[in-house]
N, CA, C and O of each residue as an XYZ file, in Angstrom:
776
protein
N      29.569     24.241    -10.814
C      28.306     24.850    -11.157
C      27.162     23.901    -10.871
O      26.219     24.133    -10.115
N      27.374     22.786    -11.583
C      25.976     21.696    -11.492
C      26.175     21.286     -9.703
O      25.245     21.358     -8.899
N      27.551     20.871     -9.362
C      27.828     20.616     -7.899
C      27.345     21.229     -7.359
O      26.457     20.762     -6.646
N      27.634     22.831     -7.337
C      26.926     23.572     -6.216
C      25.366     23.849     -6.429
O      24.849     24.390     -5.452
N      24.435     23.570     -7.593
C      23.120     23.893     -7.828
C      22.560     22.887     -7.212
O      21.809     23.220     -6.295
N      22.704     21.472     -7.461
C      21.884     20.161     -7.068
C      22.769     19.397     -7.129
O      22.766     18.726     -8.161
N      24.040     19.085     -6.016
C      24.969     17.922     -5.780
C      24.849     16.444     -5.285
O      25.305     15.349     -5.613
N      23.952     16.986     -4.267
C      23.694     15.485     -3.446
C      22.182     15.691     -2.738
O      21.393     16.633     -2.669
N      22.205     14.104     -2.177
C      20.651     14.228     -1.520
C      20.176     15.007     -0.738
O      18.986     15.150     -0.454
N      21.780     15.993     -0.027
C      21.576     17.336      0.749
C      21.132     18.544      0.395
O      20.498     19.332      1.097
N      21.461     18.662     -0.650
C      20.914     19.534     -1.446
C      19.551     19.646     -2.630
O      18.990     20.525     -3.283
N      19.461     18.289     -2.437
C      17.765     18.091     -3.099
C      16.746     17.652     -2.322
O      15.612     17.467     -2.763
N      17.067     17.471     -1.199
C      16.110     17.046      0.086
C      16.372     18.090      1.102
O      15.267     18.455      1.503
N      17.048     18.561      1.538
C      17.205     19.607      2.191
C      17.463     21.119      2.121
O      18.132     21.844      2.858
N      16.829     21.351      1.159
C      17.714     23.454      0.754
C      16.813     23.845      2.016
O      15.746     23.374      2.410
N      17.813     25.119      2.627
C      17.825     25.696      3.732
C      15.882     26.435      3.509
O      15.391     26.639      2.399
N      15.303     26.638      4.553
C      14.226     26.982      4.421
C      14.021     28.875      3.587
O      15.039     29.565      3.521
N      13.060     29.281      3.207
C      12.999     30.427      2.319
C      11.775     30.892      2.988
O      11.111     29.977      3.475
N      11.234     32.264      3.161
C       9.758     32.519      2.959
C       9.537     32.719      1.671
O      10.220     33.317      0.839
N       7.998     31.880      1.526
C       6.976     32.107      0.406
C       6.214     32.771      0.695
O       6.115     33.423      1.735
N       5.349     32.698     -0.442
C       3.496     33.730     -0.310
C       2.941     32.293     -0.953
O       1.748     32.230     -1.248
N       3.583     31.437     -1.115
C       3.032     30.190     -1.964
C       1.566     29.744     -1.404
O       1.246     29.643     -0.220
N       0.701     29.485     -2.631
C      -0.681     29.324     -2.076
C      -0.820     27.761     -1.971
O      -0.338     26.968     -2.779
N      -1.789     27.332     -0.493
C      -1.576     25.817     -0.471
C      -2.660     25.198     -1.718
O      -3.812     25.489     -2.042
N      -1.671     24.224     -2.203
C      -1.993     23.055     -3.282
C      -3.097     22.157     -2.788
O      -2.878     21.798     -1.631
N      -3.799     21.856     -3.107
C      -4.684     20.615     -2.933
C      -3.886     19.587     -3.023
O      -2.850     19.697     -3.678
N      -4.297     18.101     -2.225
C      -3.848     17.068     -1.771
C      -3.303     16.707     -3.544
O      -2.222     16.536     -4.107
N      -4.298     16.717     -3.818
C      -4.575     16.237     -5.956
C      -3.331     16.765     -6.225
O      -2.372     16.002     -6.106
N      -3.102     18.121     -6.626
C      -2.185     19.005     -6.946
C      -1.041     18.450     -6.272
O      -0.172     18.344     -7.137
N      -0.515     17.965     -4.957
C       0.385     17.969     -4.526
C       1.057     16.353     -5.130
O       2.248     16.104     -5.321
N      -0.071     15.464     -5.328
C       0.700     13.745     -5.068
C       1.013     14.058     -6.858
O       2.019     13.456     -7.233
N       0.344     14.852     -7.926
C       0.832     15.014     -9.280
C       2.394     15.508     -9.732
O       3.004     15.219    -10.761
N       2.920     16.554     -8.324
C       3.767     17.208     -8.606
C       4.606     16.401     -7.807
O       5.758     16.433     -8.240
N       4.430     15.458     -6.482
C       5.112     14.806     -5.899
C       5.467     13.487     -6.799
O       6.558     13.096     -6.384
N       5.060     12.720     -7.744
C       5.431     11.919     -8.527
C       5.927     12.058    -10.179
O       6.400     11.153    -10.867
N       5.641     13.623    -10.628
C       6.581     13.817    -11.576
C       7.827     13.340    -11.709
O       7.760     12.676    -12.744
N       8.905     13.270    -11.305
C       9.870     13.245    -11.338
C      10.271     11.498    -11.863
O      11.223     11.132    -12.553
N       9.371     10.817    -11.361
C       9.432      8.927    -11.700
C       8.629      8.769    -13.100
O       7.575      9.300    -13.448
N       9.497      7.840    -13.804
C       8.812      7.541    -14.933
C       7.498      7.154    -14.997
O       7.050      6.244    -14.300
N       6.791      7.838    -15.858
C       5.290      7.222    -15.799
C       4.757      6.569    -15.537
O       3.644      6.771    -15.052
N       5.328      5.304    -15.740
C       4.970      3.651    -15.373
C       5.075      3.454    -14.219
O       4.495      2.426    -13.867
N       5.788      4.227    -13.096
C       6.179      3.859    -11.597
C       4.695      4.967    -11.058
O       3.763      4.410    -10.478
N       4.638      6.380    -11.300
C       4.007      6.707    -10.697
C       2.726      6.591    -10.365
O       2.571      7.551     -9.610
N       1.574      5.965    -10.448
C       0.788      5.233     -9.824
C       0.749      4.632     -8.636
O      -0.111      4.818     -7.775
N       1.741      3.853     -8.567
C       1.664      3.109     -7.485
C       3.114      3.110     -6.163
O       3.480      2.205     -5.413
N       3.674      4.624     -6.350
C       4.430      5.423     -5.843
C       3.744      5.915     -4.020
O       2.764      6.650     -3.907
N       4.237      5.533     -3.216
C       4.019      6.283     -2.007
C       3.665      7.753     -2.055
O       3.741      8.112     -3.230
N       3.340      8.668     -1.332
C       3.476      9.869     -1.464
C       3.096     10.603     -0.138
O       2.156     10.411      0.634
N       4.221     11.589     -0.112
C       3.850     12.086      1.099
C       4.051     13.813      1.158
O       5.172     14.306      1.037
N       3.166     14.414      1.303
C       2.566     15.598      1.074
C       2.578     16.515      2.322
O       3.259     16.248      3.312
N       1.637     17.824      2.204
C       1.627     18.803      2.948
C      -0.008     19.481      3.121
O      -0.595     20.539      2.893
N      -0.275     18.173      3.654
C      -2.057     18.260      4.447
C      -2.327     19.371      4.457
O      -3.025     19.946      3.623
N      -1.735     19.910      5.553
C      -2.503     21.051      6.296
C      -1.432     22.355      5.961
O      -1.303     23.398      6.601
N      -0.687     21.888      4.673
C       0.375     23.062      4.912
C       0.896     23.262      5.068
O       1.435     23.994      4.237
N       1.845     22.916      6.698
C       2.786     22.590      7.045
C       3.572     21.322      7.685
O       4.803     21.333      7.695
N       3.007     20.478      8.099
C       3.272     18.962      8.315
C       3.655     18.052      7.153
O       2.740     17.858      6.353
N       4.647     17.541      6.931
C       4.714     16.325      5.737
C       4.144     14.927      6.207
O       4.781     14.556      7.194
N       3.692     14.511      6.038
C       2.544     13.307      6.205
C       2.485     12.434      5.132
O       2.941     12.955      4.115
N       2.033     11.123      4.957
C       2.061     10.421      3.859
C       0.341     10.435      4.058
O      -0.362     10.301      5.060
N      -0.070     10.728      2.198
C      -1.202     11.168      1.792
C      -1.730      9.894      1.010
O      -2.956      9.783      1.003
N      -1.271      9.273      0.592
C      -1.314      7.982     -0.598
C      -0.124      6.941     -0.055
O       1.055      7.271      0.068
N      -0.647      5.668      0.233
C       0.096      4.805      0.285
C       0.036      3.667     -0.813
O      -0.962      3.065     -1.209
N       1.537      3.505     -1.258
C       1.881      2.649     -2.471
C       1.879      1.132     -2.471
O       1.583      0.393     -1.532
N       2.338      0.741     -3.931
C       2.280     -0.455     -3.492
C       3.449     -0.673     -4.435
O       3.468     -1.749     -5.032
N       4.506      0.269     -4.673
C       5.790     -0.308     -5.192
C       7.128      0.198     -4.036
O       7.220      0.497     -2.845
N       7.817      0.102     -4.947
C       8.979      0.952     -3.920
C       9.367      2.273     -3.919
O      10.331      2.560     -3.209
N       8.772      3.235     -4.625
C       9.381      3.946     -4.657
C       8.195      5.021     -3.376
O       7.051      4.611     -3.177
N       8.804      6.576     -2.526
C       7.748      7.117     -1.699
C       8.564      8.465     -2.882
O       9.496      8.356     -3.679
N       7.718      9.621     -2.516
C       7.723     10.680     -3.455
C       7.145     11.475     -2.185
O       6.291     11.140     -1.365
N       8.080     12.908     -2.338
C       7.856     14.168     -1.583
C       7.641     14.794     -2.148
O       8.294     15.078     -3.153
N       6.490     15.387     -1.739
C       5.699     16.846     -2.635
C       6.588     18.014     -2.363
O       7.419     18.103     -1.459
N       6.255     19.006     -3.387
C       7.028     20.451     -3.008
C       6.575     21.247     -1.674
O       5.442     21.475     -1.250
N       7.769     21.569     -1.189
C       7.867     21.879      0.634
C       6.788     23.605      0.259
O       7.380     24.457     -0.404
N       5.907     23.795      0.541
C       5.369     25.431      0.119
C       6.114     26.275      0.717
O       6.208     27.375      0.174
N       7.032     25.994      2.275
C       7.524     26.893      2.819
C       8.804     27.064      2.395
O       9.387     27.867      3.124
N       9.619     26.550      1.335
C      10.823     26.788      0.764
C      10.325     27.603     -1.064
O       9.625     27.067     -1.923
N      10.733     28.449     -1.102
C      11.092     28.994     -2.269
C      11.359     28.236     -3.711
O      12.404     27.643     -3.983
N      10.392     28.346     -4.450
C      11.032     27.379     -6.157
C      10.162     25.753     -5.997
O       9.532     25.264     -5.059
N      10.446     25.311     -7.207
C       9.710     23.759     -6.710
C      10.881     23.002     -6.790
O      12.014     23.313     -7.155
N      10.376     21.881     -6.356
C      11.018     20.910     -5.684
C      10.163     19.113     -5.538
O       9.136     18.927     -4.885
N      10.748     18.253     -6.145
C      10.056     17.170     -5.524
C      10.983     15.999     -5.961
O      11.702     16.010     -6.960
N      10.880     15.180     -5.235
C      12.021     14.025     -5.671
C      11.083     12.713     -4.929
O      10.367     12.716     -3.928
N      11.370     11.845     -5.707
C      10.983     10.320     -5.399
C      12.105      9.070     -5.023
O      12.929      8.808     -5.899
N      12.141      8.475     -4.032
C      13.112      7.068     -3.918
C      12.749      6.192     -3.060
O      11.814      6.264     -2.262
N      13.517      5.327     -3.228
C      13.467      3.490     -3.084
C      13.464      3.752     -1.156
O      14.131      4.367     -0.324
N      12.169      2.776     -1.199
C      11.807      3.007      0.457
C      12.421      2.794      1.262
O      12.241      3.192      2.413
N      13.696      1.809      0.705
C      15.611      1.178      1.617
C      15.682      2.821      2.174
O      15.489      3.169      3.339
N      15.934      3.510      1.289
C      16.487      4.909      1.710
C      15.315      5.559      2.319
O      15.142      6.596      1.679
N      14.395      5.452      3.277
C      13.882      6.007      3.751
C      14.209      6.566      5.162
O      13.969      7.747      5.415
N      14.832      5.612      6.216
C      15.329      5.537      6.992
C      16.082      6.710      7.221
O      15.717      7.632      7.951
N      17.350      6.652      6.460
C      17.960      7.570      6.269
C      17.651      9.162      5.742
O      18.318     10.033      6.301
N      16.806      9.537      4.836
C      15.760     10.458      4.333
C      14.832     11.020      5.803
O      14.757     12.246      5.877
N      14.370     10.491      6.565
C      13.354     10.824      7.834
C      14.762     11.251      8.554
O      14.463     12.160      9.328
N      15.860     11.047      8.618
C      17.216     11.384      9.484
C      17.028     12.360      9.217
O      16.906     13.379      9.896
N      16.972     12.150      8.019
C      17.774     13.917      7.564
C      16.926     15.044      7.497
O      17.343     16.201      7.559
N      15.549     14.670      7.351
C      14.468     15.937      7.425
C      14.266     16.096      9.076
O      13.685     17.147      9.346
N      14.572     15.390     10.092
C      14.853     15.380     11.579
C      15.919     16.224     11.648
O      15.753     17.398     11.979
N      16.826     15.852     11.420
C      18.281     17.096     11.731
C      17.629     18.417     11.434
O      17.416     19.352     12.206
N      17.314     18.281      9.948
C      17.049     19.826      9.215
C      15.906     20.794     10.426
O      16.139     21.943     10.799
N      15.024     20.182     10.734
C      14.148     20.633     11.758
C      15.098     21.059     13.458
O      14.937     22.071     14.140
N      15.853     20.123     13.672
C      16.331     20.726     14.430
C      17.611     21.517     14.284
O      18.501     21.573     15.133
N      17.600     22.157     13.040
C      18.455     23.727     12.921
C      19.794     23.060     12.268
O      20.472     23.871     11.636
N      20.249     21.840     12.305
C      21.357     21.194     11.775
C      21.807     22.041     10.366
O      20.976     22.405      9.534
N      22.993     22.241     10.270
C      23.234     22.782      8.738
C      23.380     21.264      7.845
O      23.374     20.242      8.530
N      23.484     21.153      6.645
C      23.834     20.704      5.534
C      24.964     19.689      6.057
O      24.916     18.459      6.058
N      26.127     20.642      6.560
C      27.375     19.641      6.126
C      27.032     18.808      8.103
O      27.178     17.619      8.388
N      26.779     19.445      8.647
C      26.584     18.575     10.278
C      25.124     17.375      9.703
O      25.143     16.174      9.970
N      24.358     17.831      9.170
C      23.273     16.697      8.700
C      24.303     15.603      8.174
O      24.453     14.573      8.831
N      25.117     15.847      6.824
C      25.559     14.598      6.561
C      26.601     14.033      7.154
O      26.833     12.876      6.803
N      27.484     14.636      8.163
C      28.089     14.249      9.057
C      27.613     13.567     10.443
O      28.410     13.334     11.352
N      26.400     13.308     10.506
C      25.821     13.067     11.587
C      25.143     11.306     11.297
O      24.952     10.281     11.951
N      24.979     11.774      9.984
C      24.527     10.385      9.224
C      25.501      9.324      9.098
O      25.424      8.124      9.362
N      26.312      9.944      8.696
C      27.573      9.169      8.050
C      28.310      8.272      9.682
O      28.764      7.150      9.906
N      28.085      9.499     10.486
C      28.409      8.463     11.890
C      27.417      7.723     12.505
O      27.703      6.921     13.394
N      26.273      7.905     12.127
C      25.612      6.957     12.607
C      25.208      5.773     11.735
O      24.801      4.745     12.276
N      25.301      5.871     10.424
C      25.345      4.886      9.297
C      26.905      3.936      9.947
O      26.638      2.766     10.217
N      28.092      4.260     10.142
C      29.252      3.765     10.268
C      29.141      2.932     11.738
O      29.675      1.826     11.812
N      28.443      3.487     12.885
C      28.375      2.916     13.894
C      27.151      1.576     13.771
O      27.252      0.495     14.351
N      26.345      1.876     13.122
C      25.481      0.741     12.615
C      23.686      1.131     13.293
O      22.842      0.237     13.358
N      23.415      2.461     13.694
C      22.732      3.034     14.286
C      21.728      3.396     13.283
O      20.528      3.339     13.552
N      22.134      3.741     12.217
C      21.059      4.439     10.510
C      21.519      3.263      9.807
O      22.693      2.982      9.565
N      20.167      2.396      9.406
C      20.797      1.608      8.282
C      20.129      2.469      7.308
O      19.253      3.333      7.305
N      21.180      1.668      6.191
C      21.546      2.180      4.369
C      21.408      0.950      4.324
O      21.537      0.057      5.162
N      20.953      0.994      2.581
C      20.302     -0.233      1.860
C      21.985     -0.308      1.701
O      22.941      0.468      1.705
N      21.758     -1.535      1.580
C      23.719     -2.760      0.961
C      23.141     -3.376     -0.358
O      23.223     -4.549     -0.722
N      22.484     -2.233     -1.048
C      21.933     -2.375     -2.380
C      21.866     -1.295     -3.267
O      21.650     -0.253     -2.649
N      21.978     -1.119     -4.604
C      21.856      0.298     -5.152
C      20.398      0.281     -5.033
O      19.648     -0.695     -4.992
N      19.964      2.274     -4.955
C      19.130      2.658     -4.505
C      18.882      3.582     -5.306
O      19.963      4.003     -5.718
N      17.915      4.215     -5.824
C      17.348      5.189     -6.652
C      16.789      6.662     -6.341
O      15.829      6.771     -5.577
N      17.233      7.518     -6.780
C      16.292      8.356     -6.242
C      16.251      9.698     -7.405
O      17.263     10.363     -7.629
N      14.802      9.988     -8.148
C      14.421     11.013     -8.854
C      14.199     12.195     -8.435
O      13.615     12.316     -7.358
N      14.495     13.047     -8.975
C      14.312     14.670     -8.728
C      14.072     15.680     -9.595
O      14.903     15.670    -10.503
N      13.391     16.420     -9.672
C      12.647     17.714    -10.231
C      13.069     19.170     -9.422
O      12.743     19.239     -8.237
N      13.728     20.236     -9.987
C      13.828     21.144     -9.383
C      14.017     22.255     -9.958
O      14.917     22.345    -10.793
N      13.138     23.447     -9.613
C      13.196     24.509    -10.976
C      12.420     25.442     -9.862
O      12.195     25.153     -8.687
N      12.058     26.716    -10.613
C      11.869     28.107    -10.238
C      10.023     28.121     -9.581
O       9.076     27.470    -10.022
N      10.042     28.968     -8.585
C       8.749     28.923     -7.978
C       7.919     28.786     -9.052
O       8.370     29.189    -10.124
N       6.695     28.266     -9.037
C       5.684     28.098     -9.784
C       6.095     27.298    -11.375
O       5.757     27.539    -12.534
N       6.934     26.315    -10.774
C       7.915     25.462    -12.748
C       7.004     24.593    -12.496
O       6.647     25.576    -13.144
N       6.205     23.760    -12.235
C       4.902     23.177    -12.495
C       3.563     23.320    -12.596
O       2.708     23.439    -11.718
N       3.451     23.283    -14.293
C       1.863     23.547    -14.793
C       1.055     22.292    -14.576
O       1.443     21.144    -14.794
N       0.051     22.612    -14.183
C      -0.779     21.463    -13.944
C      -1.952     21.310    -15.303
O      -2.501     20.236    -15.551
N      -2.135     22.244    -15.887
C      -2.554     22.180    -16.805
C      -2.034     21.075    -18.059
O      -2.725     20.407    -18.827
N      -0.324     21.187    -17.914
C       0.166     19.974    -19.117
C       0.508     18.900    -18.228
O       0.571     17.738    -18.628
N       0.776     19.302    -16.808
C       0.724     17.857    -15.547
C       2.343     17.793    -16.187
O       2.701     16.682    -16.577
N       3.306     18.910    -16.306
C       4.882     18.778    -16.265
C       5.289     20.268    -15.458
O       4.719     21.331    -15.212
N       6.790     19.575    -15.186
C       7.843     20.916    -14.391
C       8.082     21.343    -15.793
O       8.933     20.619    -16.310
N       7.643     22.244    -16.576
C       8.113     22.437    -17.548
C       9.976     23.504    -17.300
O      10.801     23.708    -18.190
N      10.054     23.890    -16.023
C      11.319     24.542    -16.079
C      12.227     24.164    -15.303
O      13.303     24.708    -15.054
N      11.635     22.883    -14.775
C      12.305     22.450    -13.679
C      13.854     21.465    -14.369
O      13.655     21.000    -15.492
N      14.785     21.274    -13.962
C      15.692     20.468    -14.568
C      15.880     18.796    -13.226
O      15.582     18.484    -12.073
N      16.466     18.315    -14.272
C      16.293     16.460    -13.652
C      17.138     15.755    -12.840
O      18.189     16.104    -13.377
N      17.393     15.210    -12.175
C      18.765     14.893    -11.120
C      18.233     13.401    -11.061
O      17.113     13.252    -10.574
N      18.993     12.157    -11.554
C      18.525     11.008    -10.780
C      19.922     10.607    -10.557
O      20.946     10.606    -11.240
N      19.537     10.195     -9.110
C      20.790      9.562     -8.098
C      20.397      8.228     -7.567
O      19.363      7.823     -7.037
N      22.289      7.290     -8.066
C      21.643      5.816     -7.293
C      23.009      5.816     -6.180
O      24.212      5.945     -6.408
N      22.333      5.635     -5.030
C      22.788      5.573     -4.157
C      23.613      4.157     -4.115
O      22.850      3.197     -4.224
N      24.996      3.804     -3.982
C      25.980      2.889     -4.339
C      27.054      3.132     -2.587
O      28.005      3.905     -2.470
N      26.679      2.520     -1.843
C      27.374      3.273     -0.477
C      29.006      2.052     -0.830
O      29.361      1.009     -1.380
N      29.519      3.344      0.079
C      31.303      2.780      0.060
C      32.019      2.763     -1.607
O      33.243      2.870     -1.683
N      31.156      2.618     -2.951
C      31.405      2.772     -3.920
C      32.655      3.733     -4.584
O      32.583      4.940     -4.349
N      33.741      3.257     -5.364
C      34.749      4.185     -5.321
C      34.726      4.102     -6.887
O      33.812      3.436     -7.375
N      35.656      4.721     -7.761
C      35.746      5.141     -8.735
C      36.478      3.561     -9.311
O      36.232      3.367    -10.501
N      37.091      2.748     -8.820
C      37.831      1.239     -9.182
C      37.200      0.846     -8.914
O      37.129     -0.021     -9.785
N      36.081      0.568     -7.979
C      35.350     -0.337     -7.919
C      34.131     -0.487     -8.616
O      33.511     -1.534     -8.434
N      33.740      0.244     -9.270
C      32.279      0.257    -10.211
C      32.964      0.889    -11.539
O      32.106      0.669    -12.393
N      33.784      1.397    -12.030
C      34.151      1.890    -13.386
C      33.248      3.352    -13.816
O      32.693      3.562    -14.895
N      33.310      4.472    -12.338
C      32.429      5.366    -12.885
C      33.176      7.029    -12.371
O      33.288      7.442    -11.217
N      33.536      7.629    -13.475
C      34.788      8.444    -12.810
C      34.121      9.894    -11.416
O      32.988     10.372    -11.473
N      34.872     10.174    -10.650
C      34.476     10.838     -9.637
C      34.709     12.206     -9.558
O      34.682     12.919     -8.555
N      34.967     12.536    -10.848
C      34.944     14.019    -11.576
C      33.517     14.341    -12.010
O      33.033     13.734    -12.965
N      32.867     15.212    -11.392
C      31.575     16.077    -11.095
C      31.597     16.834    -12.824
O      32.371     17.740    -13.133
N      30.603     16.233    -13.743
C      30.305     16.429    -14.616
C      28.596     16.314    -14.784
O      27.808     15.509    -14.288
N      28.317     17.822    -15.975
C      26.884     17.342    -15.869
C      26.775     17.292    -17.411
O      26.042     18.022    -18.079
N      27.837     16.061    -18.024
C      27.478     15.756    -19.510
C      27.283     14.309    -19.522
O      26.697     13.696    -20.414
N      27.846     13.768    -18.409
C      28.106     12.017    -17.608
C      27.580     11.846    -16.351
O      27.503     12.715    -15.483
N      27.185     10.597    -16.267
C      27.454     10.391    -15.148
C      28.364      9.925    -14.255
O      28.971      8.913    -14.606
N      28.779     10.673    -12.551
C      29.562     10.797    -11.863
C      29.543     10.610    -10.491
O      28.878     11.332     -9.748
N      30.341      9.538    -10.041
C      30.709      9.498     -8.579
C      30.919     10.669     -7.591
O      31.893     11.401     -7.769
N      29.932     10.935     -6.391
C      30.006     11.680     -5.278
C      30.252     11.036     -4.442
O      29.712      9.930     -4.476
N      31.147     11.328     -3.285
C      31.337     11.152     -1.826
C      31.842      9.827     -2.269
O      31.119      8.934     -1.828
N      32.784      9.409     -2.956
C      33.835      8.119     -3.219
C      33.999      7.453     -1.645
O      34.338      8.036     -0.615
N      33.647      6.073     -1.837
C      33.824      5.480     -0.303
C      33.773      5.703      1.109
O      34.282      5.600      2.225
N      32.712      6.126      0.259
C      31.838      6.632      2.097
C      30.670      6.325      1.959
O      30.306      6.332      0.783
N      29.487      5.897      3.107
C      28.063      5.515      2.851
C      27.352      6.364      2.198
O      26.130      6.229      2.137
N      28.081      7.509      1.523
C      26.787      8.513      0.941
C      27.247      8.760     -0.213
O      26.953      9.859     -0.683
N      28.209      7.721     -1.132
C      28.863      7.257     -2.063
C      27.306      7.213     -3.086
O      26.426      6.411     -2.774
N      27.132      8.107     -4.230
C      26.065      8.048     -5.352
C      26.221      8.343     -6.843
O      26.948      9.287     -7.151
N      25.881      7.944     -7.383
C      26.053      8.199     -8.789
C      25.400      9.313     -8.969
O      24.394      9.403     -8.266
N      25.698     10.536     -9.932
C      25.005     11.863    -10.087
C      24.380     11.420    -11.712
O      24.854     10.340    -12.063
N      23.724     11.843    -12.422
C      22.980     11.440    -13.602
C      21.898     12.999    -13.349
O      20.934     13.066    -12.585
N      22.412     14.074    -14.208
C      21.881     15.062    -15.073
C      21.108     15.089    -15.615
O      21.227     14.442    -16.656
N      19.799     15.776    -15.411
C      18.833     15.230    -16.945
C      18.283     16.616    -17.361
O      17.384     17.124    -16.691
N      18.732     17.165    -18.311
C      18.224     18.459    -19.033
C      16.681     18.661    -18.925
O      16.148     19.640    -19.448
């Protein structure tokens, strides 16, 4: 259930495109809803990269920590925004590249994973962070400046990481946190947040 709603970075960075009627956000509106998801104290000084004109993602605000933050896509259905550690950026621009060129889900992370293995995509050889917000069209009021319906996903990216080697079991639970993709570069901790 939680697996198939919001499993991996494929599924919180990439859901297949939707038509909206969604009305475009102001730049303001967009870097508020693009840094929800990071604890208060980070978002300030959070990268952010938005949807100018609507349809282009562009970076709108440049940071001065580590973390970059994607605003909600208007042309996908529901909101959406997640923030992470700029190591994983590299890899993140891969994957919104595939998605553009028509790639499904499981060929995106198969495409990564061989080019992460050949040494072509680097991955941080460090744990890596990454926050997420995701809930029903229009789940962010700007009025209280929260997703009030949106639910929480933070993932640390741990590549090659197996269930013996870090002490974190790889049974897909959303009461714990849990190992995805066991020893492979897209090896992450899942962490639920109501």
């Amino acid at each position: 259930m939680w697996r198939a709603a919001c499993c991996s970075f494929a599924s919180v960075l990439m859901a297949a495109p939707a038509v909206t009627v969604a009305q475009q956000k102001s730049i303001e509106q967009q870097i508020v809803e693009a840094v929800s998801p990071l604890p208060v104290g980070m978002r300030g000084a959070a990268t952010v990269m938005a949807y100018a004109d609507g349809d282009t993602l562009s970076v709108v605000r440049m940071g001065l920590n580590l973390m970059i933050c994607l605003a909600d896509d208007p042309k996908i259905y529901g909101f959406h925004a997640a923030c992470y550690h700029r190591d994983l950026e590299p890899f993140m621009a891969r994957g919104r590249m595939l998605q553009e060129q028509g790639k499904t889900i499981a060929e995106t992370q198969q495409i990564r994973v061989e080019e992460i293995e050949a040494g072509k995509l680097p991955m941080p050889d460090h744990p890596a962070a990454l926050y997420s917000l995701t809930g029903p069209e229009g789940g962010f009021d700007h009025v209280t400046g929260s997703a009030i319906a949106a639910r929480g996903l933070h993932v640390i990216y741990v590549p090659y990481a197996t269930e013996r080697s870090i002490g974190i079991s790889e049974v897909a639970s959303s009461e714990r946190p849990w190992l995805m993709y066991p020893g492979t570069p897209l090896a992450h901790i899942m962490i639920h947040i109501p």
